[in-house]
MIVEXRO-485010 format. One line per 5 residues: number of its first residue (from 1); their letters; for each residue x, z, y of N, C-alpha, C. Coordinates in steps of 0.2 Angstrom, whole numbers. Layout:
BEGIN
NUM	A	X:Z:Y:X:Z:Y:X:Z:Y | ...
END
This chain:
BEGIN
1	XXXXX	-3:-43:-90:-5:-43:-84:-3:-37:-80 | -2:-39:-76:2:-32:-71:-3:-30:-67 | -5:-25:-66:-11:-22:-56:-8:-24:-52 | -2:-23:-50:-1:-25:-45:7:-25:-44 | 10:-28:-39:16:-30:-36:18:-27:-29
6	XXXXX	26:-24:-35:29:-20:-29:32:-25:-22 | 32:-21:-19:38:-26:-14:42:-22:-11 | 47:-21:-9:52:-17:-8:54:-19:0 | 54:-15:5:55:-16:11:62:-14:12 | 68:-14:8:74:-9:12:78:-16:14
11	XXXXX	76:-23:13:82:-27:15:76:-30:22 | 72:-29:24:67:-32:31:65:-28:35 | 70:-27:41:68:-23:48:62:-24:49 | 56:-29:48:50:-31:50:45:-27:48 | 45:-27:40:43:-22:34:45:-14:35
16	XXXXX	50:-15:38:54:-6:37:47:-5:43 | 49:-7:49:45:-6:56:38:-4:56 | 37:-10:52:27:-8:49:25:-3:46 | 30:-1:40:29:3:35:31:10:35 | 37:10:37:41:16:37:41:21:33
21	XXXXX	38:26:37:35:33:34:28:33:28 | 25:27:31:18:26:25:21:25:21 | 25:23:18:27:21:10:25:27:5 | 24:27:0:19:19:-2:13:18:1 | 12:12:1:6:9:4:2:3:0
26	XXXXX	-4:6:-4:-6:-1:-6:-11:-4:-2 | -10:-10:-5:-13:-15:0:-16:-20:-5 | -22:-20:-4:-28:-26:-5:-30:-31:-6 | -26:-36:-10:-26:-43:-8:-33:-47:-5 | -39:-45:-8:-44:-47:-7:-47:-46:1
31	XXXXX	-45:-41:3:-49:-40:10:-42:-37:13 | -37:-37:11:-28:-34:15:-32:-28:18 | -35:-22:16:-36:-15:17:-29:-12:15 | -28:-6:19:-23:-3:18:-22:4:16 | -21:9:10:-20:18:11:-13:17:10
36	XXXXX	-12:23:15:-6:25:16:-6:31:11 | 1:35:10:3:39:7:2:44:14 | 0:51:15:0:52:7:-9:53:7 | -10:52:-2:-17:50:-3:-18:51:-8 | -25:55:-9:-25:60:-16:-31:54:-20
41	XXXXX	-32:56:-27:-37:53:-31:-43:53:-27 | -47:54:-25:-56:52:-22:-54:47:-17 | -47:48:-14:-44:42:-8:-42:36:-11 | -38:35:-18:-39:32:-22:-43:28:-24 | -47:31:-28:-55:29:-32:-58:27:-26
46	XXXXX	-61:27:-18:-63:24:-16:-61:18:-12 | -53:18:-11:-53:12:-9:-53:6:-15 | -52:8:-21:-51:4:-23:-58:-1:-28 | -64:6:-26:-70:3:-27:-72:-1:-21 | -72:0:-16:-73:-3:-8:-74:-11:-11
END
């Protein structure tokens, strides 16, 4: 089982546009929350208790 799935923005000006500078950015399927880079451990550990 995998945690999660990359997705690569370099071939979607739409995704470039969104994301850009955030990269990497996880995102939350369950509620689509987002942390931006850059994000230390406790930013981490509570988004992903959230």
């Amino acid at each position: 089982m995998q945690d999660f799935d990359p997705l690569w923005i370099d071939d979607d000006l739409g995704l470039q546009a969104r994301y850009g500078d955030r990269i990497p950015v996880l995102r939350r399927e369950d509620t689509g929350a987002e942390l931006d880079w850059p994000f230390g451990v406790d930013a981490l550990r509570d988004f992903l208790r959230a």
